[in-house]
C-alpha positions in Angstrom: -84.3 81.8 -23.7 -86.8 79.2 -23.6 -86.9 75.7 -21.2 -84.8 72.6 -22.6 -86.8 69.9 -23.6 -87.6 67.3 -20.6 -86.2 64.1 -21.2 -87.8 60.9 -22.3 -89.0 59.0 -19.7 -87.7 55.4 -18.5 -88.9 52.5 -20.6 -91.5 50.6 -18.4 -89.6 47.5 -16.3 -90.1 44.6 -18.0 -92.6 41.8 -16.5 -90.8 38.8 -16.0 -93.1 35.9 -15.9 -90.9 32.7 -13.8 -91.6 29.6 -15.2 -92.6 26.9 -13.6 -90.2 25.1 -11.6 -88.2 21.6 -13.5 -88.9 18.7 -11.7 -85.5 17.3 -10.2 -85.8 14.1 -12.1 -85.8 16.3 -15.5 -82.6 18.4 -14.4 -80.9 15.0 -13.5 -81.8 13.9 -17.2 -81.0 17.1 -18.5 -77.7 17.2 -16.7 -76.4 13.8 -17.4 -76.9 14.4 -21.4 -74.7 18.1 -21.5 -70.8 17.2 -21.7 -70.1 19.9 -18.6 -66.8 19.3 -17.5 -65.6 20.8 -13.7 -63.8 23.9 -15.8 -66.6 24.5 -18.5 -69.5 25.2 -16.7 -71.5 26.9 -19.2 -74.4 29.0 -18.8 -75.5 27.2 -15.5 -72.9 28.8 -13.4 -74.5 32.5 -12.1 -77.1 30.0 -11.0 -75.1 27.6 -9.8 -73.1 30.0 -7.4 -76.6 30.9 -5.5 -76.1 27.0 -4.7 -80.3 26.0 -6.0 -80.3 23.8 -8.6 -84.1 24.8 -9.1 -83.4 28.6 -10.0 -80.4 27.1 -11.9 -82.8 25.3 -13.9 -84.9 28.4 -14.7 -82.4 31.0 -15.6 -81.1 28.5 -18.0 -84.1 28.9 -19.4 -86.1 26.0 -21.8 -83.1 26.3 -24.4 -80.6 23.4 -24.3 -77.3 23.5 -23.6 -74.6 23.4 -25.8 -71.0 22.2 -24.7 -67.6 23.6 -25.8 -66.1 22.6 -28.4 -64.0 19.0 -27.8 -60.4 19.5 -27.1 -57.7 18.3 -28.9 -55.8 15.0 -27.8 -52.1 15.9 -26.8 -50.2 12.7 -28.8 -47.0 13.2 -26.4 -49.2 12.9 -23.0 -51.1 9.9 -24.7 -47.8 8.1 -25.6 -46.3 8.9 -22.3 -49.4 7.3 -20.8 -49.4 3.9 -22.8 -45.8 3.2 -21.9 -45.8 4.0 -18.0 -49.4 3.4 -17.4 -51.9 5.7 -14.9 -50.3 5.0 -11.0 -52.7 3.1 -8.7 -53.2 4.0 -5.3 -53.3 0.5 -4.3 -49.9 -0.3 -5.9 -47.8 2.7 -5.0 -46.7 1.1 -1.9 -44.2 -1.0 -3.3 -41.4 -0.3 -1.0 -38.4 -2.0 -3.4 -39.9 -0.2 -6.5 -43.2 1.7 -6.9 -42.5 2.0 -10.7 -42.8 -2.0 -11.5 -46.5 -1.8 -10.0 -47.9 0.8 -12.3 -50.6 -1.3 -14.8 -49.3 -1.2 -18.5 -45.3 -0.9 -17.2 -43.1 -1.5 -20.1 -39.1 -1.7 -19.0 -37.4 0.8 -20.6 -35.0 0.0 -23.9 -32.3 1.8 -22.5 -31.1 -0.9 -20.5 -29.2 -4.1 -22.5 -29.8 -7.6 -21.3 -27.5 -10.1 -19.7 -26.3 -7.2 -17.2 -25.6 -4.8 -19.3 -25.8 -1.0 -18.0 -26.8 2.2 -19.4 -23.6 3.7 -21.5 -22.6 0.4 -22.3 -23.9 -2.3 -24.6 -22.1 -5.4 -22.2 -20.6 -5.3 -19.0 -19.2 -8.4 -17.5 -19.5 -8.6 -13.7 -17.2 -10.9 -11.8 -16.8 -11.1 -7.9 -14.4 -12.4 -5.5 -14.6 -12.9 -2.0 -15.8 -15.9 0.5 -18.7 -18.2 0.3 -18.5 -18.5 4.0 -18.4 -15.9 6.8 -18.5 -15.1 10.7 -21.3 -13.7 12.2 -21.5 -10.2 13.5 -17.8 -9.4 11.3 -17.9 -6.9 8.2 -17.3 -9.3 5.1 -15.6 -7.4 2.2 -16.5 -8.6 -1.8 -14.7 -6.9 -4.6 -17.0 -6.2 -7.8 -15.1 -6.3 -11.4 -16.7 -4.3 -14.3 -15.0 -5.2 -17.9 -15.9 -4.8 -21.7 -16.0 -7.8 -24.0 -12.1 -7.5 -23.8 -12.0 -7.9 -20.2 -10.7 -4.5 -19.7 -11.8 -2.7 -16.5 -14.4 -0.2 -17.4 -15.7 2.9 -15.8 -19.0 2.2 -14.1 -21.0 5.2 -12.4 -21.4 4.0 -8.5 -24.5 5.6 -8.3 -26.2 2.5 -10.5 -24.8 -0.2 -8.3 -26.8 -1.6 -5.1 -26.6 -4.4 -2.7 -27.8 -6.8 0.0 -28.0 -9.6 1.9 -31.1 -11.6 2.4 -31.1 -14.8 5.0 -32.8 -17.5 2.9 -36.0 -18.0 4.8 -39.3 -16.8 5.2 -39.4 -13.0 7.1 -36.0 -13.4 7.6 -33.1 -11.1 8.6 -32.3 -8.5 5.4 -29.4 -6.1 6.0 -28.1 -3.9 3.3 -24.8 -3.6 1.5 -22.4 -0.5 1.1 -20.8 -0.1 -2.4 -17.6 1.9 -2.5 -15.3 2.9 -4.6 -11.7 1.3 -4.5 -10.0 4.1 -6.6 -9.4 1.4 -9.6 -11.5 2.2 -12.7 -14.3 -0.7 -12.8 -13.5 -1.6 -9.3 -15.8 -1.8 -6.6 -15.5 -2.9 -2.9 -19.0 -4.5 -1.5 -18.9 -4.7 2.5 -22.2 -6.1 4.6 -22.6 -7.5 8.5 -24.9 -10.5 8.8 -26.7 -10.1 12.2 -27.5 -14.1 12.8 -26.5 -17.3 11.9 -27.8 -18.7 9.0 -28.1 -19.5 5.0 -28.1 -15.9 2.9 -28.3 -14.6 -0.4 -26.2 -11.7 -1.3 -28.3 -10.1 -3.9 -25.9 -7.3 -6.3 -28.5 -4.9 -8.5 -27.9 -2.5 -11.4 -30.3 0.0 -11.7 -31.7 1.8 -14.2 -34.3 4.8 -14.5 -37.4 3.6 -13.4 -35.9 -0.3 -12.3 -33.2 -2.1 -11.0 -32.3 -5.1 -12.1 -30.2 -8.2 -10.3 -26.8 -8.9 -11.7 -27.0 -12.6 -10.6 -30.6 -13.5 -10.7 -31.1 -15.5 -7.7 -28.5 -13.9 -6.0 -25.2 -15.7 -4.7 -25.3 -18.3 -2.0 -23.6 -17.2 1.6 -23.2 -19.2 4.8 -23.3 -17.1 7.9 -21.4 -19.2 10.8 -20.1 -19.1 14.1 -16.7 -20.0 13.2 -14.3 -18.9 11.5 -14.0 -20.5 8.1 -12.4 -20.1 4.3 -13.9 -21.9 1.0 -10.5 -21.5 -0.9 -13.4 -22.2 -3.9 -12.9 -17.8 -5.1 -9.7 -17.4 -3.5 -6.1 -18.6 -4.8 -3.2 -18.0 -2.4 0.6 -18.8 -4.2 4.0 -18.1 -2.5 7.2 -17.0 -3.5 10.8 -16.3 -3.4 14.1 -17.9 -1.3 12.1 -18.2 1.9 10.0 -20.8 0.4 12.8 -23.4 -0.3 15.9 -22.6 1.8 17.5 -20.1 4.4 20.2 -19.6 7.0 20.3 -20.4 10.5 19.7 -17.4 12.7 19.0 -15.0 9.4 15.6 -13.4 8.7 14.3 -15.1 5.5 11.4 -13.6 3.4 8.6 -14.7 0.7 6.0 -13.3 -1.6 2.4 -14.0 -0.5 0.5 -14.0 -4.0 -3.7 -14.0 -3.7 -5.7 -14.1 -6.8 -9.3 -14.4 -7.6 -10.9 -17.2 -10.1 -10.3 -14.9 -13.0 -6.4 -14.4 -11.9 -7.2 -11.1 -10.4 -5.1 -9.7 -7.9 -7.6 -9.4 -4.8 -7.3 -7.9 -1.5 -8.0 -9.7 1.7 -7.8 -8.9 5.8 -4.1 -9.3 6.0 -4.6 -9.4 9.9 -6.2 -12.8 9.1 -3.3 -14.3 7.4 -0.3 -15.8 9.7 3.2 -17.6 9.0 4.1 -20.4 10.8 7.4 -22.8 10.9 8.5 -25.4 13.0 11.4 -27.9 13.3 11.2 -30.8 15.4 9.6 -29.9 18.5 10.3 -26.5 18.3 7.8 -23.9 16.4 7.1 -20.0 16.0 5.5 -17.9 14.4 6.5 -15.3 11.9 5.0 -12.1 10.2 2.9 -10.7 7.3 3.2 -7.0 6.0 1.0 -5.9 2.7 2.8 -4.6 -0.4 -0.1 -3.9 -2.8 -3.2 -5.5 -3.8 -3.1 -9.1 -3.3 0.6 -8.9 -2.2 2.3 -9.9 1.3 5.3 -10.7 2.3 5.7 -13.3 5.1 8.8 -13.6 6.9 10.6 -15.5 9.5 13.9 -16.3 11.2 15.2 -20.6 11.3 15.9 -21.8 13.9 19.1 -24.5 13.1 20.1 -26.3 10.3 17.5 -29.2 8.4 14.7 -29.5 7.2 12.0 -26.6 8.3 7.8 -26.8 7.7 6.2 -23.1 6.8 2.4 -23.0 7.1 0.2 -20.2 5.9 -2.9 -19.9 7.4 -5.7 -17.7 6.4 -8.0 -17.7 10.0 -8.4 -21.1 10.8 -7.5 -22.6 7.0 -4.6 -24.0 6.0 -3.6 -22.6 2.2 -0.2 -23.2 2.1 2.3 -26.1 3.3 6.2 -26.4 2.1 9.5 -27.7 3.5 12.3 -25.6 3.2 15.8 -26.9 3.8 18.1 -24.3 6.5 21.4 -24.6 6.2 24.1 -23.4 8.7 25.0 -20.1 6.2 27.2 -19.1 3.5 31.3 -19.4 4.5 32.9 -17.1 2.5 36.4 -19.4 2.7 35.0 -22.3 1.7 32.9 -21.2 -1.5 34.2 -22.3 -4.8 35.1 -20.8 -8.1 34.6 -22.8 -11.1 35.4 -22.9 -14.6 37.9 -20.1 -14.3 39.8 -19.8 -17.2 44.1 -18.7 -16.7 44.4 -17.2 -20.5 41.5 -15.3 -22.8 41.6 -13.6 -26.3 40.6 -9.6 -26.0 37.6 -8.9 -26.5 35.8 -12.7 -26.3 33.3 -12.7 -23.7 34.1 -14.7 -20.5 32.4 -16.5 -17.5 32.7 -18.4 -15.5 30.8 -19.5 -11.5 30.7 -19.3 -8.0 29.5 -22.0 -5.5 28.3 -21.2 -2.0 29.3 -23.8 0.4 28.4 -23.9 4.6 30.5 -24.5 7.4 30.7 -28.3 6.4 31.6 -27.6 2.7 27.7 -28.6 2.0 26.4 -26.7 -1.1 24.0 -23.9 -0.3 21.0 -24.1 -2.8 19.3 -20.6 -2.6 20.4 -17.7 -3.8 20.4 -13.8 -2.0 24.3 -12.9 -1.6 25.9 -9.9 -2.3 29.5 -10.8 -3.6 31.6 -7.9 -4.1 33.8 -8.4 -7.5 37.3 -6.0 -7.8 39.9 -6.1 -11.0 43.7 -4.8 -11.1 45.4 -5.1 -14.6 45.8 -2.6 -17.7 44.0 0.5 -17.1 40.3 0.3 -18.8 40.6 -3.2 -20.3 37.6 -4.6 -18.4 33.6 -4.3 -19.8 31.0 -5.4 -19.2 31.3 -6.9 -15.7 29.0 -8.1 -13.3 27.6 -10.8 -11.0 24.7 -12.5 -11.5 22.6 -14.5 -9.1 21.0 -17.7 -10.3 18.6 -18.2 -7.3 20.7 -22.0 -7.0 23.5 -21.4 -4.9 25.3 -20.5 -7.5 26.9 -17.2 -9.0 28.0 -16.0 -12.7 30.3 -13.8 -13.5 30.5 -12.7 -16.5 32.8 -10.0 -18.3 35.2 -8.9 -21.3 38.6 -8.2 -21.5 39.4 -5.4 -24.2 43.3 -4.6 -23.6 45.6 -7.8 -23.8 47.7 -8.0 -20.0 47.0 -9.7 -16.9 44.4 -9.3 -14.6 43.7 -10.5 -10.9 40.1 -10.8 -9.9 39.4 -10.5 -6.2 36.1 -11.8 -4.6 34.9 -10.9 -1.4 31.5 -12.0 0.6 30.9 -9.5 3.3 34.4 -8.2 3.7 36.0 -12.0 3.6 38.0 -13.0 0.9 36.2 -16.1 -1.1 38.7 -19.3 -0.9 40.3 -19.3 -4.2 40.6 -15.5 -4.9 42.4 -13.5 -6.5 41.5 -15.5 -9.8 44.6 -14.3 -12.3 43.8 -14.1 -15.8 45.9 -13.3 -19.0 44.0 -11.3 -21.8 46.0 -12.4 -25.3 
């Protein structure tokens, strides 16, 4: 068997000859006409890594560069851009909102004008409270959201803020706490201003990338050492028999009404709110219990007969001043029945009155008794009775006689027979 064939032998190395080094001013040229970007690098980057700009130079070689091919513009990215603008470091800063600094802001459509909020094309805001506060006490504002129909509306918290802003340069600013009453569209604002002074009470909607004030400006506020009521947002109306006449030595009540400037119902510190009466010399004070929103009742016990003077007081403000005649109380035995008639046709309806009279036979001009009203005559010939209280003094009672027979009506006031009872009646 004969040898295998040797091999070929290795190709010769090639001779590499090394140019002659670029002068630095040509590579600067060089470089600052190539489009490199940091991520396309090109053919300069083997070179490049060995961190010699030189032997970069010469294993680029003496052929020119040639840069990628141009990207495409993203449109979405480019929009984006012209409506928000590029962030500046020397605006971000902005504490109240770094979005309004950015150069080429545009607000967004999203938010209507004239205090409108997102989800709704108009929302009218309306607040109630005092123009006037203590210092160092938690005031209390309530916030009202309604449609074009004045219906409350639901309006998410989350784009409501507040605060208060003393009304002088680098002065005291303290912020607000919106809450949420458990009324659609109704919000409670509370705040504590720290010193004495003229504030602003600033109330904000925000949207996504701004917030913007509900009452531009803001709403004026008086911060004081006393305590003090502008009756300017606040209505206060009372009602019921305690307001014009009672009994000696019986507990009289009345309705406490409080309203805003749009007729709301509005909740205040009932702690804050006292009853007072006096007669002659003599005075007391009575009391105040809440009922609902914007409803008290005040009550208080006379103390003789004559004219009375109630006072309502809200702190240190007067709101409400009456005189309410006491009288010495109802006697039973010396009330009268009038218009009673002896004789009636079946089935006509009848009626006829009571008056309440005192002690002295004086007529008693309030209502609130509970007469008690029993019939004897033919079995189930009576409809349609009752006793109705006209608020005066006075009492109807009204009824029908359906069987034709007598009958004997027998009126008592607290277990005492009423002077001219039984009342007989024929039924024809």
């Amino acid at each position: 068997m004969s040898a295998p064939p040797a091999p070929p032998a290795p190709p010769p190395p090639p001779i590499v000859t090394r140019s002659a080094a670029m002068p630095i001013a040509s590579l600067t040229a060089l470089l600052s006409s190539s489009a490199l970007s940091s991520g396309d690098v090109g053919s300069t980057q083997s070179a490049q890594a060995r961190g010699n700009p030189r032997d970069a130079a010469s294993a680029a070689g003496p052929a020119k560069y040639t840069p990628p091919p141009k990207k495409e513009t993203n449109l979405f990215l480019a929009e984006l851009q012209s409506r928000l603008g590029t962030p500046s470091q020397a605006t971000q800063s902005t504490s109240s909102n770094p979005s309004l600094s950015r150069p080429g802001y545009r607000a967004p459509s999203g938010l209507p004008e004239n205090g409108g909020t997102q989800g709704h094309d108009m929302v009218h805001y309306s607040i109630s409270g005092p123009e006037t506060v203590k210092v160092q006490t938690m005031a209390e504002y309530t916030l009202y959201c309604r449609d074009d129909d004045k219906k409350l509306i639901d309006v998410p918290i989350s784009i409501l803020d507040a605060d208060i802003v003393q009304d002088k340069e680098n002065g005291d600013e303290s912020r607000g706490t919106v809450s949420s009453t458990g009324e659609k569209g109704v919000f409670l604002i509370t705040f504590r201003a720290r010193f004495v002074g003229n504030y602003k009470l600033m109330l904000y909607v925000k949207g996504q990338l701004e917030k913007r004030p509900i009452y531009p400006g803001g709403l004026p506020l008086k911060v004081t050492p006393d305590d003090q009521l502008v009756k300017k947002q606040l209505f206060f109306t009372v009602l019921g028999h305690g307001t014009y006449g009672g009994f000696v030595g019986k507990k009289v009540t009345f309705d406490i009404l409080v309203k805003d400037q749009d007729d709301t119902p509005t909740d205040i510190d009932h702690q804050r709110l006292a009853v007072f009466v006096s007669q002659g010399m003599k005075k007391d004070k009575g009391d105040v219990d809440k009922e609902s929103v914007g409803k008290y009742v005040g009550s208080y016990k006379p103390f003789g007969p004559g004219e009375l003077i109630l006072l309502v007081k809200y702190g240190e403000q007067e709101v409400i001043q009456t005189t309410v005649m006491i009288t010495s109380g109802v006697e039973a035995a010396k009330c009268e029945v009038i218009d009673a008639p002896t004789g009636v046709a079946v089935n006509s309806p009848c009626v006829f009155k009571i008056q309440t009279k005192d002690s002295d036979g004086v007529n008693i001009p309030v209502g609130g008794e509970k007469f008690e009203l029993g019939v004897s005559g033919p079995k189930g010939g009576t409809s349609g009775l009752v006793v109705r209280d006209e608020l005066d003094g006075t009492y109807s009672v009204k009824f029908t006689l359906t069987i034709a027979g007598d009958y004997s009506f027998f009126l008592t006031l607290n277990k005492v027979s009423v002077g001219a009872s039984p009342i007989k009646i024929q039924a024809q």
